[in-house]
C-alpha positions in Angstrom: -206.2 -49.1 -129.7 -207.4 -50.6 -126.2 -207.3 -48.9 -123.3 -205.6 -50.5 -120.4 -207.6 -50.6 -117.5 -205.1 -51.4 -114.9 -203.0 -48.5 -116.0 -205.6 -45.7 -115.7 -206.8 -47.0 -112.6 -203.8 -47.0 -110.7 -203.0 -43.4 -112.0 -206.5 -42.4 -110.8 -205.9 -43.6 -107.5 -202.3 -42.1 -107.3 -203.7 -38.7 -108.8 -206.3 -38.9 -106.1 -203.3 -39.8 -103.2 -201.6 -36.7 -104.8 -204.5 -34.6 -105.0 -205.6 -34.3 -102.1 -201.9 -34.6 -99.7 -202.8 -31.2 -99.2 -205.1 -32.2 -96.8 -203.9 -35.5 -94.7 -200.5 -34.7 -94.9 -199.6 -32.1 -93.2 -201.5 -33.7 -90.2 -199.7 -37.1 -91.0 -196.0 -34.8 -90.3 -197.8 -33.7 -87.0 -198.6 -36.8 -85.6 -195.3 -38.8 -86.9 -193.1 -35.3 -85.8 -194.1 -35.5 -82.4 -192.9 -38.9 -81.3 -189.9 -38.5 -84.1 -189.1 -35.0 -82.9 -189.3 -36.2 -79.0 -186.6 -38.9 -79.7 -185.2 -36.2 -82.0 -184.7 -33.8 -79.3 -183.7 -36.5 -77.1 -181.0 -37.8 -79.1 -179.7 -34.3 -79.6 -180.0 -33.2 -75.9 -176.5 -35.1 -75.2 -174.8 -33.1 -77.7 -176.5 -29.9 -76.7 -172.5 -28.1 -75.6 -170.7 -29.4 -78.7 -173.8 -28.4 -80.4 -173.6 -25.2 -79.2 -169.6 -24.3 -79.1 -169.8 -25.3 -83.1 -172.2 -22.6 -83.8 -170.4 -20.2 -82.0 -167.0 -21.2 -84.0 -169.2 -21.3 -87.4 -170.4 -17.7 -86.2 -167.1 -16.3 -85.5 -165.8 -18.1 -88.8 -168.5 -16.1 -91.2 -168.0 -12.9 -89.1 -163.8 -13.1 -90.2 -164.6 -13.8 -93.5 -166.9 -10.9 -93.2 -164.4 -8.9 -92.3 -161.3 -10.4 -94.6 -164.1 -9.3 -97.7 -164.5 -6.5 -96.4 -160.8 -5.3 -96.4 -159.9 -6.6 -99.7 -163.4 -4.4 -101.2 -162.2 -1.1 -99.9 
């Protein structure tokens, strides 16, 4: 049986890649999350009252369905 060369070669290298993303990537998501999470927060700024008025509906929707379990448990 012959080994292909190519093959193991290219898994070495992607083992190594995978190996060692422990160590470049969580800088790589710091560099690359500042500029995307500036235009992020940018972006989102214009929304920031609907944004907001959503949680507060979302919150008042869990806290009746709190309460509608509540009644139908006791």
């Amino acid at each position: 049986m012959k080994a292909n060369y190519k093959k193991t070669f290219f898994g070495s290298v992607l083992a190594f890649i995978l190996g060692t993303s422990c160590c470049w990537l969580t800088s790589l998501a710091v560099w690359l999350g500042a500029t995307i999470l500036t235009a992020f927060a940018a972006f989102i700024g214009r929304f920031n009252n609907i944004i907001i008025t959503l949680a507060i509906l979302l919150l008042i929707f869990g806290m009746f369905q709190l309460w509608t379990h509540r009644r139908k448990a006791v």
